[in-house]
C-alpha positions as a Markdown table, in Angstrom:
| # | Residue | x | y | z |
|---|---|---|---|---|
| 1 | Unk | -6.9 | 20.0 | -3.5 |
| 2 | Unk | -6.4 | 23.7 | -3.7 |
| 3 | Unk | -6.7 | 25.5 | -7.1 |
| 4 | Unk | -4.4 | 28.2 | -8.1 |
| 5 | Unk | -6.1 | 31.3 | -8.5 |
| 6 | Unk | -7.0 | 31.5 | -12.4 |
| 7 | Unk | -7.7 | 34.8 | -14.3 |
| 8 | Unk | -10.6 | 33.9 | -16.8 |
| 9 | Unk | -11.5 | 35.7 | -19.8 |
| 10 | Unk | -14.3 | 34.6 | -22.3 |
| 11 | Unk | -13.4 | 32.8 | -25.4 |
| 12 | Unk | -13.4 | 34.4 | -28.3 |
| 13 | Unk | -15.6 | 32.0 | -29.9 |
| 14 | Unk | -18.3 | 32.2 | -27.4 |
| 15 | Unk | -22.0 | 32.7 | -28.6 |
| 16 | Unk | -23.6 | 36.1 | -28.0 |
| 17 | Unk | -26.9 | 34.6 | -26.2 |
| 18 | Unk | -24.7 | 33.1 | -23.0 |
| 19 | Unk | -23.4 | 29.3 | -23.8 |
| 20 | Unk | -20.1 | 31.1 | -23.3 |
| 21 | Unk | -16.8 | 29.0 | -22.2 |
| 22 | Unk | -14.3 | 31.0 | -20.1 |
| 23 | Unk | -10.2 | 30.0 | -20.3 |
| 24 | Unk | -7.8 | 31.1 | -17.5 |
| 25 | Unk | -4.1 | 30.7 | -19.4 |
| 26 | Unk | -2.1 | 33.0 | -16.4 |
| 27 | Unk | -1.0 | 29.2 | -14.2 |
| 28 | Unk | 2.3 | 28.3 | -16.3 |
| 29 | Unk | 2.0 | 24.5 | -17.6 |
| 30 | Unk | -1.9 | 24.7 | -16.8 |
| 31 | Unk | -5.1 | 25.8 | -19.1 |
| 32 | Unk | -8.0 | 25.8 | -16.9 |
| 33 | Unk | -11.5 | 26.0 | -18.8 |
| 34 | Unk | -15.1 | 27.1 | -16.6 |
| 35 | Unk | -19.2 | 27.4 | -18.1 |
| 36 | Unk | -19.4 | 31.7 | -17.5 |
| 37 | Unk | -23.1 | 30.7 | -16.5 |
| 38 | Unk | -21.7 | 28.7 | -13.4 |
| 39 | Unk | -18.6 | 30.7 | -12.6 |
| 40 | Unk | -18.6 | 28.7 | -8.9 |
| 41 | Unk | -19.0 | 25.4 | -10.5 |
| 42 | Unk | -16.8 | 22.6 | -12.1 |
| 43 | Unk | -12.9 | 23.7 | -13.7 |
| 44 | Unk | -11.4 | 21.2 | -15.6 |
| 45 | Unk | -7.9 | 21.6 | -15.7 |
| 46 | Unk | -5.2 | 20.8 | -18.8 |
| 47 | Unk | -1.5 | 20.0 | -18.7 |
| 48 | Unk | -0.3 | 22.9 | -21.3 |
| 49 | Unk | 0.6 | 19.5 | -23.3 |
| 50 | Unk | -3.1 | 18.1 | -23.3 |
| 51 | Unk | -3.9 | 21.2 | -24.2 |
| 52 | Unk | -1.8 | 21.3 | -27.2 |
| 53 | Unk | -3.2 | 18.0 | -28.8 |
| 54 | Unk | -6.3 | 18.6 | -28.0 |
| 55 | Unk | -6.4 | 21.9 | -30.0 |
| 56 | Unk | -4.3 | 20.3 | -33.0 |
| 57 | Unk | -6.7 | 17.4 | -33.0 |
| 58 | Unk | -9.4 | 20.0 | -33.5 |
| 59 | Unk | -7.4 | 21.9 | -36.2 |
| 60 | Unk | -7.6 | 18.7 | -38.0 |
């Protein structure tokens, strides 16, 4: 499976000393999410809908 080629940027919420999550919103219907530590390894990949509920979910 070929990934499209996602544009991260560093959450906001990310802590100062480097445990820092990157998100890549720029693949319509997709949020992909990366460790910036390990920018070669793992993505894990949302539907725009997952996404969604996940986040709400949090907001709880």
């Amino acid at each position: 499976m070929t990934l499209p080629r996602f544009e991260f940027r560093k959450s906001s919420r990310s802590n100062p000393t480097g445990e820092c999550v990157e998100v890549a919103l720029n693949v319509p219907g997709t949020v992909a999410l990366r460790d910036s530590k390990a920018e070669s390894g793992p993505v894990v990949v949302f539907g725009a809908g997952a996404w969604a509920g996940f986040v709400r979910e949090l907001a709880r």
